[in-house]
KOLGU-4560 file (N, C-alpha, C; in nm, 3 decimals, padded with zeros to 5 digits):
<recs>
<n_xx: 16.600 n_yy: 07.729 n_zz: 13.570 ca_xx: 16.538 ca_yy: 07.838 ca_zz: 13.495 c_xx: 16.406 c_yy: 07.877 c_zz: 13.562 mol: A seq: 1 type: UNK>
<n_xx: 16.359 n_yy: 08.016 n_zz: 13.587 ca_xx: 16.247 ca_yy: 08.056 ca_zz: 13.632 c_xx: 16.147 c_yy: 08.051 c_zz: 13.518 mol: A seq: 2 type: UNK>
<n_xx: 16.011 n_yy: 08.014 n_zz: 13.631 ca_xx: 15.881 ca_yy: 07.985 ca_zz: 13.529 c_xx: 15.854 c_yy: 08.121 c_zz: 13.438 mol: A seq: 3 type: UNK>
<n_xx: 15.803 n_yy: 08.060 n_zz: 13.320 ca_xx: 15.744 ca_yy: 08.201 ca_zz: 13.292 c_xx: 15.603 c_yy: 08.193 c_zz: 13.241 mol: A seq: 4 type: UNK>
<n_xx: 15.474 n_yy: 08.276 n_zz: 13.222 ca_xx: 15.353 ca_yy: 08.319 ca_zz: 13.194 c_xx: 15.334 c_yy: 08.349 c_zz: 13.100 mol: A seq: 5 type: UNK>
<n_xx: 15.236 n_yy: 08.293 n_zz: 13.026 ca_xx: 15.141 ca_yy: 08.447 ca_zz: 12.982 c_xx: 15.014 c_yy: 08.445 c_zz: 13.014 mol: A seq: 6 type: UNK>
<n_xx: 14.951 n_yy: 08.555 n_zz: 12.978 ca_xx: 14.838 ca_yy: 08.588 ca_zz: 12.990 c_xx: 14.728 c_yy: 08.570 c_zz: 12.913 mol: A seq: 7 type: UNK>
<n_xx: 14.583 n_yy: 08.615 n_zz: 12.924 ca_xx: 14.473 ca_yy: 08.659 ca_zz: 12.856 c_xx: 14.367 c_yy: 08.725 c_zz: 12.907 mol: A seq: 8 type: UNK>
<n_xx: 14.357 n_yy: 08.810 n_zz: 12.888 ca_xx: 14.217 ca_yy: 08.853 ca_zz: 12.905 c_xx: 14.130 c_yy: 08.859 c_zz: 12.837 mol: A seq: 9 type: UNK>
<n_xx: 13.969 n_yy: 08.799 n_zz: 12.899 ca_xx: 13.806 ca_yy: 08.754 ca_zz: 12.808 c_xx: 13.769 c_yy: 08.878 c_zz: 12.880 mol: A seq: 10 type: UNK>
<n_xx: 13.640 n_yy: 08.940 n_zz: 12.770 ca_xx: 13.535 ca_yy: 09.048 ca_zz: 12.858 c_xx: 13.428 c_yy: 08.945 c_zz: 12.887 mol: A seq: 11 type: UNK>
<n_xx: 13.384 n_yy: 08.940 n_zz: 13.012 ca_xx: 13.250 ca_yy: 08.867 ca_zz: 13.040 c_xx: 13.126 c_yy: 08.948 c_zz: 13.055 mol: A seq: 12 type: UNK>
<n_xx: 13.050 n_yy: 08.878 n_zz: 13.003 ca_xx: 12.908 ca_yy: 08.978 ca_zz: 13.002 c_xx: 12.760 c_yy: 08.865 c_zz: 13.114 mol: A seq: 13 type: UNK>
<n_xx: 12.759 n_yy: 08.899 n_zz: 13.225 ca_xx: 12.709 ca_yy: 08.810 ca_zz: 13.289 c_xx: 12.739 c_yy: 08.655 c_zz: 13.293 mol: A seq: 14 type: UNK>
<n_xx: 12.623 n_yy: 08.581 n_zz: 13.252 ca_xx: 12.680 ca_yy: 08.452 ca_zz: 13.220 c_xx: 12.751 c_yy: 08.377 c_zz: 13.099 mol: A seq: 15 type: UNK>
<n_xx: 12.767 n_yy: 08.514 n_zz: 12.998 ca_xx: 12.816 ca_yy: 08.448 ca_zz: 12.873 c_xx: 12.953 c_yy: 08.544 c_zz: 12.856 mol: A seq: 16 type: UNK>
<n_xx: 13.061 n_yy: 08.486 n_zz: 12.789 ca_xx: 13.186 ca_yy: 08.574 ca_zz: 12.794 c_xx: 13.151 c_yy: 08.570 c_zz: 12.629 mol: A seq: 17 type: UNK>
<n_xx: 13.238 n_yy: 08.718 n_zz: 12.561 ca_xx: 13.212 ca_yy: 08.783 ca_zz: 12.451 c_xx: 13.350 c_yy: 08.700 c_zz: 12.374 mol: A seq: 18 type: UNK>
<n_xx: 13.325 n_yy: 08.623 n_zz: 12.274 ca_xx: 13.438 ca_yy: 08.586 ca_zz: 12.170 c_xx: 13.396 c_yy: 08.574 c_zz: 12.051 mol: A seq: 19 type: UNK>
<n_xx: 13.463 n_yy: 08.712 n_zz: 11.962 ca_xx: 13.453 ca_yy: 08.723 ca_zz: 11.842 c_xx: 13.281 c_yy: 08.746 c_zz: 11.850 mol: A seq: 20 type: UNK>
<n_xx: 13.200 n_yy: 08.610 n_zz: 11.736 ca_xx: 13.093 ca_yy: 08.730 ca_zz: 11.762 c_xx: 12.968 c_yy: 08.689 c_zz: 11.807 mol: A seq: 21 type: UNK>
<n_xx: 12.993 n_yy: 08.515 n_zz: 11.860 ca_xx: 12.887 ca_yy: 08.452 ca_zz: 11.946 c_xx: 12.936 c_yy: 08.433 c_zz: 12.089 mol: A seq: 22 type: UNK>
<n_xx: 12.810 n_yy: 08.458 n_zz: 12.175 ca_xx: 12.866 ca_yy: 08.479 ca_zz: 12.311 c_xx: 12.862 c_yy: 08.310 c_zz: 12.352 mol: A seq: 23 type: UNK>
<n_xx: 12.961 n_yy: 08.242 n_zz: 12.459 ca_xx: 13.024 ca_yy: 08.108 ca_zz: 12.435 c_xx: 12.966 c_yy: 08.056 c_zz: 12.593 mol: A seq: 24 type: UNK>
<n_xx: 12.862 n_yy: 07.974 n_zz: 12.644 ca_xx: 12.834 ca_yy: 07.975 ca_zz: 12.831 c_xx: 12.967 c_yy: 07.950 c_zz: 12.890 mol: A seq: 25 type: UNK>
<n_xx: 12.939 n_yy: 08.032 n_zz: 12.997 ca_xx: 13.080 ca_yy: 08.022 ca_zz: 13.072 c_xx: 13.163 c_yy: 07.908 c_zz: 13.104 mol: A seq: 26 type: UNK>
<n_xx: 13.125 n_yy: 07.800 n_zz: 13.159 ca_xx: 13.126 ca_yy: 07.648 ca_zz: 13.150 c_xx: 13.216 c_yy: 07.618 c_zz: 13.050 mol: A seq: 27 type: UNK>
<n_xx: 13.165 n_yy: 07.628 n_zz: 12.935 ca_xx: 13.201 ca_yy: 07.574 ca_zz: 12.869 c_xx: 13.333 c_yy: 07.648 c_zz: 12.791 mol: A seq: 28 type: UNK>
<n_xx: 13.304 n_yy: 07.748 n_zz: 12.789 ca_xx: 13.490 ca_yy: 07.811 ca_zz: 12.785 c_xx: 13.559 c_yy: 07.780 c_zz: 12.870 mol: A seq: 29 type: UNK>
<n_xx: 13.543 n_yy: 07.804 n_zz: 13.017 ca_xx: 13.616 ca_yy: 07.797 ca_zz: 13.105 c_xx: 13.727 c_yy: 07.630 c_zz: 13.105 mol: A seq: 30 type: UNK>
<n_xx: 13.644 n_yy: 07.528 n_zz: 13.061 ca_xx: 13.632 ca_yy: 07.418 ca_zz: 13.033 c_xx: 13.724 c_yy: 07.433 c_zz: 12.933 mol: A seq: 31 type: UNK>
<n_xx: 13.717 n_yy: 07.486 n_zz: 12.832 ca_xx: 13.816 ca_yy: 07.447 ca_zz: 12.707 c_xx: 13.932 c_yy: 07.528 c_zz: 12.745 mol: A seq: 32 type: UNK>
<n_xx: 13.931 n_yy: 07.638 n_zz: 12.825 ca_xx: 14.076 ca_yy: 07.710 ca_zz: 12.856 c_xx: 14.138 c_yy: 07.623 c_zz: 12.917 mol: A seq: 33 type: UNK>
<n_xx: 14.082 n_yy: 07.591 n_zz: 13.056 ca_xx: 14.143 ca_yy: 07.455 ca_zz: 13.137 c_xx: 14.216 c_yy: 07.380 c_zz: 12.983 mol: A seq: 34 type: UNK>
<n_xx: 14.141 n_yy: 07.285 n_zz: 12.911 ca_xx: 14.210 ca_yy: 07.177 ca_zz: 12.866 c_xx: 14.331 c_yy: 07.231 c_zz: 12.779 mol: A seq: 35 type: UNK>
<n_xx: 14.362 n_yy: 07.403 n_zz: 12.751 ca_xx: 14.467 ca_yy: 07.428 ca_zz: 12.706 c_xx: 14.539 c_yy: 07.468 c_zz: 12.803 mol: A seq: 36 type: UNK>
<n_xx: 14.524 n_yy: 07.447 n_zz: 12.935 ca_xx: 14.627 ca_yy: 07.522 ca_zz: 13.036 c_xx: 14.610 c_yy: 07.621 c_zz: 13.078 mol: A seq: 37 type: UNK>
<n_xx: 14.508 n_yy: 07.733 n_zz: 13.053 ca_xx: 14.468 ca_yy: 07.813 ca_zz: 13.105 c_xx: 14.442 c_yy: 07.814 c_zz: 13.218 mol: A seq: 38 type: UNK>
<n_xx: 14.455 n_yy: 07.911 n_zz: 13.334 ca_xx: 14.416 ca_yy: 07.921 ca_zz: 13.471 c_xx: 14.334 c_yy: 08.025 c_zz: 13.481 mol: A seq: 39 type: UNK>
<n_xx: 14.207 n_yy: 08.025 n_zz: 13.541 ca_xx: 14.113 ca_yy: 08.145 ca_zz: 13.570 c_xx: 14.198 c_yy: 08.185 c_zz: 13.697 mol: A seq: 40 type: UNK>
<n_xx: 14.257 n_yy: 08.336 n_zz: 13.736 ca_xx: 14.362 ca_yy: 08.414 ca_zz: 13.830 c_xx: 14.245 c_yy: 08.547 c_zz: 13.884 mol: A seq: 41 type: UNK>
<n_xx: 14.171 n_yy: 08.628 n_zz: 13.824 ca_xx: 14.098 ca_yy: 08.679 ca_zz: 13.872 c_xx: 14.025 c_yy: 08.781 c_zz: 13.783 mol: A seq: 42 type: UNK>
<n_xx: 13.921 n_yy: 08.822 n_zz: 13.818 ca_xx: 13.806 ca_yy: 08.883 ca_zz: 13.758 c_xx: 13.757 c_yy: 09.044 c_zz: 13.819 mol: A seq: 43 type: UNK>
<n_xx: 13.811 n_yy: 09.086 n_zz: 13.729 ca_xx: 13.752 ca_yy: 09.239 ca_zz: 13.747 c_xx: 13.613 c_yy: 09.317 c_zz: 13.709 mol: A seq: 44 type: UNK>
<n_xx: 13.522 n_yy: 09.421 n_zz: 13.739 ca_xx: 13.419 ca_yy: 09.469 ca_zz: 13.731 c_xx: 13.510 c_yy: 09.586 c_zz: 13.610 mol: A seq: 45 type: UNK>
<n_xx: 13.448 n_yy: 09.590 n_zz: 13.494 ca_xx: 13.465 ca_yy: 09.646 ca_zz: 13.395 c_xx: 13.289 c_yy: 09.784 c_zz: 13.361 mol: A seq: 46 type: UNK>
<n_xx: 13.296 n_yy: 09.849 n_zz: 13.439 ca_xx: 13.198 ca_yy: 09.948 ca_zz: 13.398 c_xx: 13.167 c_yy: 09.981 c_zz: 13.259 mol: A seq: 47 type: UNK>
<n_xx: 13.067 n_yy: 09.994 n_zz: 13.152 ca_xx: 13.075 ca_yy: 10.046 ca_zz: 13.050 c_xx: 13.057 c_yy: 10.200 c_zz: 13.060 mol: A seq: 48 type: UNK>
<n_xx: 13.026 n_yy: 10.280 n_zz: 12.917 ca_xx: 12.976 ca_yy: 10.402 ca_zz: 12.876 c_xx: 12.827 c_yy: 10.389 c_zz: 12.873 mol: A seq: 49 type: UNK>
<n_xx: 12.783 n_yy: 10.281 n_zz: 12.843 ca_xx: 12.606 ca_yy: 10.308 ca_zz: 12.879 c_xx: 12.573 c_yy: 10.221 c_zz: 13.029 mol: A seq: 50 type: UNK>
<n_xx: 12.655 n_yy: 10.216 n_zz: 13.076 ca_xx: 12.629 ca_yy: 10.166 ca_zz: 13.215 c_xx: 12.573 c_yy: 10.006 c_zz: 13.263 mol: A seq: 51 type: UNK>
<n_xx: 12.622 n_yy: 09.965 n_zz: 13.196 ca_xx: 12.633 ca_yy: 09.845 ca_zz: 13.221 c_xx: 12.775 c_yy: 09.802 c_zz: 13.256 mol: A seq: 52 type: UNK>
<n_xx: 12.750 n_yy: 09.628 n_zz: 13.331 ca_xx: 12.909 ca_yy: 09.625 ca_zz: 13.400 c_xx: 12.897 c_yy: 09.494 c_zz: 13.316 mol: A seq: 53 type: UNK>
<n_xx: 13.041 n_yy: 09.489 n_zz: 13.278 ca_xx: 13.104 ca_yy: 09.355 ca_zz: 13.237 c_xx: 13.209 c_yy: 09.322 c_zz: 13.299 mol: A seq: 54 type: UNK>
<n_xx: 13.272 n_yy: 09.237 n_zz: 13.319 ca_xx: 13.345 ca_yy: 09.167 ca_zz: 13.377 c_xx: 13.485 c_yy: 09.139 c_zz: 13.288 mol: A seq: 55 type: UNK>
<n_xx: 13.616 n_yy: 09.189 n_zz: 13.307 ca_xx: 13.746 ca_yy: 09.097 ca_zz: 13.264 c_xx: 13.824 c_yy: 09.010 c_zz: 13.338 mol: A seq: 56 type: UNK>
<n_xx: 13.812 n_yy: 08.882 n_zz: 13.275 ca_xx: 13.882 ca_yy: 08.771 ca_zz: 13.324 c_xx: 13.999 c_yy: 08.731 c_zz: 13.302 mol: A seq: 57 type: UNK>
<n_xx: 14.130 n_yy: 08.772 n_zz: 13.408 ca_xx: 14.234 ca_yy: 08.700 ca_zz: 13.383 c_xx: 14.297 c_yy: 08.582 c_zz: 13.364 mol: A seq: 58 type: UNK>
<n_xx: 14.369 n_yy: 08.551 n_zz: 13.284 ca_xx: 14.403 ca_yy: 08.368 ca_zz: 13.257 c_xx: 14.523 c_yy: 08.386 c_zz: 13.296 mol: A seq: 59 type: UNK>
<n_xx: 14.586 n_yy: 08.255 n_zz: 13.342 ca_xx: 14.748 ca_yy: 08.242 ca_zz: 13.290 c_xx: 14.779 c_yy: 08.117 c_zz: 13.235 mol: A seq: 60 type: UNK>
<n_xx: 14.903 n_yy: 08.079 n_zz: 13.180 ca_xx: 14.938 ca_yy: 07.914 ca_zz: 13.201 c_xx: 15.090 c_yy: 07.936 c_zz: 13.194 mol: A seq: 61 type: UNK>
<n_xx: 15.138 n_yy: 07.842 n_zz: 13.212 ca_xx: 15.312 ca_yy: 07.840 ca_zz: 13.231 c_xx: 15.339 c_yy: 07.817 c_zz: 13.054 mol: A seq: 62 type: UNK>
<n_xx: 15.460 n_yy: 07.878 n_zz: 13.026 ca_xx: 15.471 ca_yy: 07.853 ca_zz: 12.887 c_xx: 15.605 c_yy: 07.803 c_zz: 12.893 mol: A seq: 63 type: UNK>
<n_xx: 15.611 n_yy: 07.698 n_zz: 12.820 ca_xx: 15.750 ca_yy: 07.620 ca_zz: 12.770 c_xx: 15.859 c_yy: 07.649 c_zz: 12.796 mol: A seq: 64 type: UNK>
<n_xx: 15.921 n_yy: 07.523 n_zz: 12.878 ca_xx: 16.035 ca_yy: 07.599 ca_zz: 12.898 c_xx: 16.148 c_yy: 07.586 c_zz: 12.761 mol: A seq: 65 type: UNK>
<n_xx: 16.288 n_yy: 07.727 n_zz: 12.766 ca_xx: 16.349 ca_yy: 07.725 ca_zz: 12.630 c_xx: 16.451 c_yy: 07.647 c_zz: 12.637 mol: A seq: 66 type: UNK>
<n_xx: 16.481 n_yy: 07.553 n_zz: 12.562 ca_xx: 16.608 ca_yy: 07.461 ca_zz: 12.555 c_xx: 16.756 c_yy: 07.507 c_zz: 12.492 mol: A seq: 67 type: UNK>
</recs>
């Protein structure tokens, strides 16, 4: 059976990524995605409307295979 994915994408705002409604140090998310399987895959420059840039971070992890 072929692997399969999913995804996630975080908005990052410099050194702190935005979840819900306290911003979390990067470290230390990055850290807890790892321990669920998450893979950091790559990071895009997200421009705003008042001009500031944030950052979206792609995840993946392999998801279960079906029996």
């Amino acid at each position: 059976m072929k692997k399969q994915y999913e995804y996630k994408i975080v908005e990052a705002d410099r050194d702190k990524w935005k979840i819900g409604i306290a911003p979390i140090p990067t470290e230390t998310l990055l850290t807890g995605f790892g321990l669920e399987g998450w893979e950091l895959i790559q990071v895009f420059p997200n421009p705003t409307a008042s001009g500031r840039t944030t950052y979206l971070l792609i995840l993946k992890r392999e998801m279960p295979a079906e029996e």
